[in-house]
C-alpha positions in Angstrom: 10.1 -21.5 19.3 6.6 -20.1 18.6 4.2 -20.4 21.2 0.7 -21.1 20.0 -0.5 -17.3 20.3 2.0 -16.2 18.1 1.9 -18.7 15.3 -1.7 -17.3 15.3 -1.2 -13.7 15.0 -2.9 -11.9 12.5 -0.8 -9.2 10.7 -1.0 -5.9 10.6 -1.5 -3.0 7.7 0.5 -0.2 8.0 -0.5 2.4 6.4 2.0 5.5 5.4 0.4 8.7 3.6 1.6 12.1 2.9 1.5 14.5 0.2 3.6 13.8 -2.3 7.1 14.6 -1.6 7.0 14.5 1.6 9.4 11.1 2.6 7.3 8.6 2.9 8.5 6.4 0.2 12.2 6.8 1.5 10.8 5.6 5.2 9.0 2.9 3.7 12.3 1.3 1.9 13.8 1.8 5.4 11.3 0.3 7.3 11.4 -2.5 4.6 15.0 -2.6 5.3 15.0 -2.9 9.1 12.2 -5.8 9.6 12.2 -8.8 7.6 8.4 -9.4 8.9 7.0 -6.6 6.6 6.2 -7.1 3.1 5.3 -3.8 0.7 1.8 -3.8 -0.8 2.0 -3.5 -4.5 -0.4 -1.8 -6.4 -2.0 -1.9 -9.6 -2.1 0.8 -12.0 -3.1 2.0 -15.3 0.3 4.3 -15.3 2.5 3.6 -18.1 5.6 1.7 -16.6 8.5 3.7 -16.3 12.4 2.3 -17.9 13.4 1.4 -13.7 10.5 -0.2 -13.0 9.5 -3.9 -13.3 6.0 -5.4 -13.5 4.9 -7.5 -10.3 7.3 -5.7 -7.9 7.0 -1.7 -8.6 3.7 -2.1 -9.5 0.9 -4.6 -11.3 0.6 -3.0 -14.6 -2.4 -3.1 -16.2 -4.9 -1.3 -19.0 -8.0 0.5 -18.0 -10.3 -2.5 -19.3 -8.5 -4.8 -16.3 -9.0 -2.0 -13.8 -12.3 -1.4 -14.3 -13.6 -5.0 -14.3 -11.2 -5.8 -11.0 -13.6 -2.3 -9.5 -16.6 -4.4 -10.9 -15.5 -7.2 -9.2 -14.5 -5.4 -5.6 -11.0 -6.7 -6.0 -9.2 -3.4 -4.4 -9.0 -3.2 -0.8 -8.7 0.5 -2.2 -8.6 2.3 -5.3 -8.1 5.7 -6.6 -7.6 8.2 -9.4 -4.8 10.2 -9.0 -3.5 12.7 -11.7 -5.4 11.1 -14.4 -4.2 7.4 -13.9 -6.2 4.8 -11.7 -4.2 3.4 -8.9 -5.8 0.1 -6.0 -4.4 -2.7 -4.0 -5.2 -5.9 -4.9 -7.5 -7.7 -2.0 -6.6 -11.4 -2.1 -2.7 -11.1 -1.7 -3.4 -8.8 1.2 -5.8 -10.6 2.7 -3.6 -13.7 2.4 -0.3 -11.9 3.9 -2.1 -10.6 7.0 -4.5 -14.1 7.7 -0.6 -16.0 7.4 0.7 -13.0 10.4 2.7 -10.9 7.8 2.7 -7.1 8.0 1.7 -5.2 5.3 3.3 -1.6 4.8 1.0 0.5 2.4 2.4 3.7 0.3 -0.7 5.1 -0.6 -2.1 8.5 -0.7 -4.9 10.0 1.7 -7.9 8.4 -0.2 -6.2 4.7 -0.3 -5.4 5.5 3.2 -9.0 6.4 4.6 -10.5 3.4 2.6 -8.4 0.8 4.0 -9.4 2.3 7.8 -13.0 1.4 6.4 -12.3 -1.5 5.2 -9.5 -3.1 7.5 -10.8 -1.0 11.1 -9.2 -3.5 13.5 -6.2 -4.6 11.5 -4.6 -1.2 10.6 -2.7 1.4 11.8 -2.3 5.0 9.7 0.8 7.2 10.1 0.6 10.5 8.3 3.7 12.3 7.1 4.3 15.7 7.2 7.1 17.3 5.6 9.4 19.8 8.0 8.2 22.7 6.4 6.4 24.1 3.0 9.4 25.3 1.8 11.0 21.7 2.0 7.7 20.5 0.6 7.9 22.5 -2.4 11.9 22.1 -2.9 
């Protein structure tokens, strides 16, 4: 049974970031794997989908038109451009998941990262991957 204290817990963003490469995205889907309370952020992006990947679970896919007026409209928690293609989290369904006490677990890179620690100071907490070595980085 929850007591009162927990039932009002306020989540938590977890934030992973690391060069690309590096592992993050296979410790998030194991994180993911081992705690039920933890949801995965989805992002928006201007990227053209991929065959694998489906719309509203890999990613929100949207034009640049939609991107921009969301920016105009300080809908991102964060938002970047990375190799040409705009990339941000959507506010409101993070907002929601961490006022209801669910976890958020954030694959973003190092400019998402340090814009949510602006933006979310007392509810997040940033883990930054390394890979072993630049040789494993590069492989």
């Amino acid at each position: 049974m929850n007591t009162a204290s927990e039932s009002s817990r306020r989540g938590v963003a977890f934030v992973l970031s690391s060069p690309s490469g590096a592992g993050k995205s296979t410790l998030a889907r194991r994180l993911l794997k081992a705690d039920g309370n933890i949801l995965l952020s989805v992002s928006a992006t201007t990227r053209k989908k991929r065959a694998n990947e489906t719309n509203g679970v890999d990613y929100l896919f949207v034009d640049a038109d939609e991107f921009e007026r969301m920016v105009r409209e300080n809908a991102f928690l964060e938002h970047a451009t990375v190799f040409g293609n705009q990339y941000g989290t959507p506010l409101a369904p993070i907002e929601t998941s961490l006022s209801n006490g669910k976890d958020v677990l954030f694959d973003i890179d190092w400019q998402g990262a340090e814009q949510v620690a602006i933006k979310l100071p007392d509810d997040h907490v940033s883990v930054f991957i390394l890979p072993p070595s630049l040789e494993e980085l590069h492989r």
